[in-house]
Structure formats: C-alpha cells, structure tokens
C-alpha positions as CSV (number, residue, x, y, z in Angstrom):
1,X,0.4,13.8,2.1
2,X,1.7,10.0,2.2
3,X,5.0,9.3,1.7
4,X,5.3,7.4,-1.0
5,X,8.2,4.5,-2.0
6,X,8.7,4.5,-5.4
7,X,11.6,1.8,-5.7
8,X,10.4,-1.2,-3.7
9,X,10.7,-4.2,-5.8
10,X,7.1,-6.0,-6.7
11,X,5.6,-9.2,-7.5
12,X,2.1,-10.6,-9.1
13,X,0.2,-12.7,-5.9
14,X,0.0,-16.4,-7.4
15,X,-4.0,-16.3,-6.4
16,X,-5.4,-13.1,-7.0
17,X,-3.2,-11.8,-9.6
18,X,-2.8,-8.1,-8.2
19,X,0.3,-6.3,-8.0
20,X,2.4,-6.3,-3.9
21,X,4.9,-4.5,-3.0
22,X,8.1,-5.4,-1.1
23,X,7.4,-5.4,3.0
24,X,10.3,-5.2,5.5
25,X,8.6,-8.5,7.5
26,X,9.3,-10.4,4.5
27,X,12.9,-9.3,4.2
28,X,14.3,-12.5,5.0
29,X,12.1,-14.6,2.3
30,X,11.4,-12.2,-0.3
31,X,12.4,-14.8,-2.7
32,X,9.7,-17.2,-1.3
33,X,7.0,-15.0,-0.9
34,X,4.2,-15.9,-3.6
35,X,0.7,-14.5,-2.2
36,X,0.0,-10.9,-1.2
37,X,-2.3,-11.7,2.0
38,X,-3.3,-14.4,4.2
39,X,-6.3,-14.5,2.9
40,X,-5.0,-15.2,-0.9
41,X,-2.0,-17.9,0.6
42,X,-4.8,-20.0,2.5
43,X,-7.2,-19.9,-0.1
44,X,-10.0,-18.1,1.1
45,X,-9.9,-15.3,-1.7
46,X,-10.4,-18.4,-4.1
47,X,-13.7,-19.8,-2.1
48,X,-14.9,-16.1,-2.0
49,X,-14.6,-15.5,-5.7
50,X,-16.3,-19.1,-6.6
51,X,-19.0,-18.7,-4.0
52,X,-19.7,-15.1,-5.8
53,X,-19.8,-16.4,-9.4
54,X,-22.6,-19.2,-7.9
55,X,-24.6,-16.6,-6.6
56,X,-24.7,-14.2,-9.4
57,X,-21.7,-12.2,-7.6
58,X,-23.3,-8.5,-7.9
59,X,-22.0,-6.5,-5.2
C-alpha cells in the first residue's frame, strides 16, 4: 500500500490547470513555483494540446 501525504500544500499549474502537490526539491521556491512539469513550464503541453485540436485530437 502507498503511503500517502495528506497535508502537503497544493497549487493549480498556470498551463494545464491540474492540481500539484508540494515537492521537497522546490522547498526553497515554493512560492515561485507556477507549472507542475517541465513539459507544462516550457510550453510543450500547450503545442501538444493545439497540435491535437488541428488534427481531430481522438486518442
């Protein structure tokens, strides 16, 4: 069974919108820390989802 942690604080990623969790590597800049992956801070979940709609996006 996982051990789960209830009580970390969370914030909304400023690209996808989804829910993240607190992360001891950004203890230092929690306050700073906007996007909840590499992929959403540099804009590439962005290009993904607009390349999808263009297509017809069905996965």
């Amino acid at each position: 069974m996982a051990h789960r942690k209830p009580n970390l604080p969370e914030k909304t990623c400023a690209a996808c919108g989804r829910p993240f969790a607190w992360r001891k590597k950004w203890a230092r800049d929690w306050d700073q820390v906007r996007f909840c992956s590499d992929a959403c801070r540099t804009g590439r979940y962005d290009a993904a989802k607009q390349r999808a709609g263009k297509s017809g996006g069905a996965a």
